[in-house]
N, C-alpha and C positions, 0 to 999 in steps of 0.2 A: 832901411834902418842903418845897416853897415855904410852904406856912401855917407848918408849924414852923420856918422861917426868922423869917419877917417875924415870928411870936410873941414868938423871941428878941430880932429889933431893937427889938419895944418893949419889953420888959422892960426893955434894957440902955440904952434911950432916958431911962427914968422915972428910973431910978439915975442917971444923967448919964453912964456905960458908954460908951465906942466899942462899935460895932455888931461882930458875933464876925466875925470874916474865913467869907469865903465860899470855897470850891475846888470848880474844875471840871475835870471830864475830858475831854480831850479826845475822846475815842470815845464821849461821851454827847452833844454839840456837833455832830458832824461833818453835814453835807448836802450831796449834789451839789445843782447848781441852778445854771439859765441865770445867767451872769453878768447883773451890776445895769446899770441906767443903758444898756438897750440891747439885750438880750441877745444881745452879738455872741461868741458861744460858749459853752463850758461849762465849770465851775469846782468847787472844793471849797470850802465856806466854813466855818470853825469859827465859829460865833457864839456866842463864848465868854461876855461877858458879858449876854447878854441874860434868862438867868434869876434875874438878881442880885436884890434886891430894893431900892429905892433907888438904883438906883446912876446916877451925874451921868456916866458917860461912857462910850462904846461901845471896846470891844478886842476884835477879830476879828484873825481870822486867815484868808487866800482863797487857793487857788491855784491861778492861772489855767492853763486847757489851752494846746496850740499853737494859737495865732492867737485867741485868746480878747481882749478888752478890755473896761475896765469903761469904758463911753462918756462923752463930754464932758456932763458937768452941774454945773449951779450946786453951789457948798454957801454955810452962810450962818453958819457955822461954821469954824477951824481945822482940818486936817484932818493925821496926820502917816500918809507912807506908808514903812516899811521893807521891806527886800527881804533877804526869809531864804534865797533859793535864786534862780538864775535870773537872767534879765536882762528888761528891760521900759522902754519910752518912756513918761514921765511928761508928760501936757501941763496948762500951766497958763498960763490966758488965752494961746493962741498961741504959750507958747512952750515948747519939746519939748526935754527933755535923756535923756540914756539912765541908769539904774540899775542895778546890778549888787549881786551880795551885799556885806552891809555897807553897803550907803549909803543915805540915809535923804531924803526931802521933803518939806518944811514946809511945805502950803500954807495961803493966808488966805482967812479969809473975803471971799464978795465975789467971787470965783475962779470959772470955770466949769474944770473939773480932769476929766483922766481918767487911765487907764494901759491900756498893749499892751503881750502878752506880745512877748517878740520872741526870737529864737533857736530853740537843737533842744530845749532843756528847757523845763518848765512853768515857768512866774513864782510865786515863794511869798509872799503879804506878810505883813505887821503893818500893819493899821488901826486909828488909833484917833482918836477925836474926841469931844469934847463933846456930851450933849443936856443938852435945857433941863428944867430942874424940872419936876416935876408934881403 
């Protein structure tokens, strides 16, 4: 399926074509697995765009169990995190504010960043951040 992807982007590369939209499902995505950056618990992570072909930026989707956190680490990168369900403590360099559905944080590069679920429900996010060409 991915060769007939990437066939189409160059065809539509050669003509001068935008590349055809790609669609993923989520139930072809889905994986549990120790939370990143620590494994301080266990999570669902949709890694939605990683079978793209080309693509300049990562958009996941994670959602952490109770007591689960994605632990403190650098990124070198922008990073934004939304919160679809749940509530969870965002830290960034030292300093901690709580998130709740609907609210969204913007971190910068340069940042050592993490997030904890916190409450009776599981934390659901939206990740998304930039990679670098290849």
């Amino acid at each position: 399926m991915i060769g007939a992807i990437a066939a189409l982007l160059l065809a539509a590369a050669s003509v001068g074509q935008a590349r055809p939209m790609v669609v993923i499902e989520d139930a072809k995505v889905r994986v549990r697995q120790p939370v990143p950056h620590g494994a301080i618990g266990m999570s669902t992570a949709w890694r939605i765009t990683d079978g793209v072909p080309g693509r300049t930026m990562e958009f996941r989707k994670r959602t952490l169990d109770r007591g689960a956190a994605i632990g403190l680490h650098p990124i070198d990168h922008d990073e934004v995190y939304h919160v679809v369900s749940g509530a969870g403590d965002v830290t960034s360099d030292g300093v901690t504010q709580r998130l709740t559905k609907g609210m969204t944080a913007y971190l910068y590069a340069g940042a050592t960043v993490g997030i904890a679920q916190r409450g009776s429900r599981p934390l659901a996010l939206i990740i998304s951040y930039p990679i670098p060409a290849r």
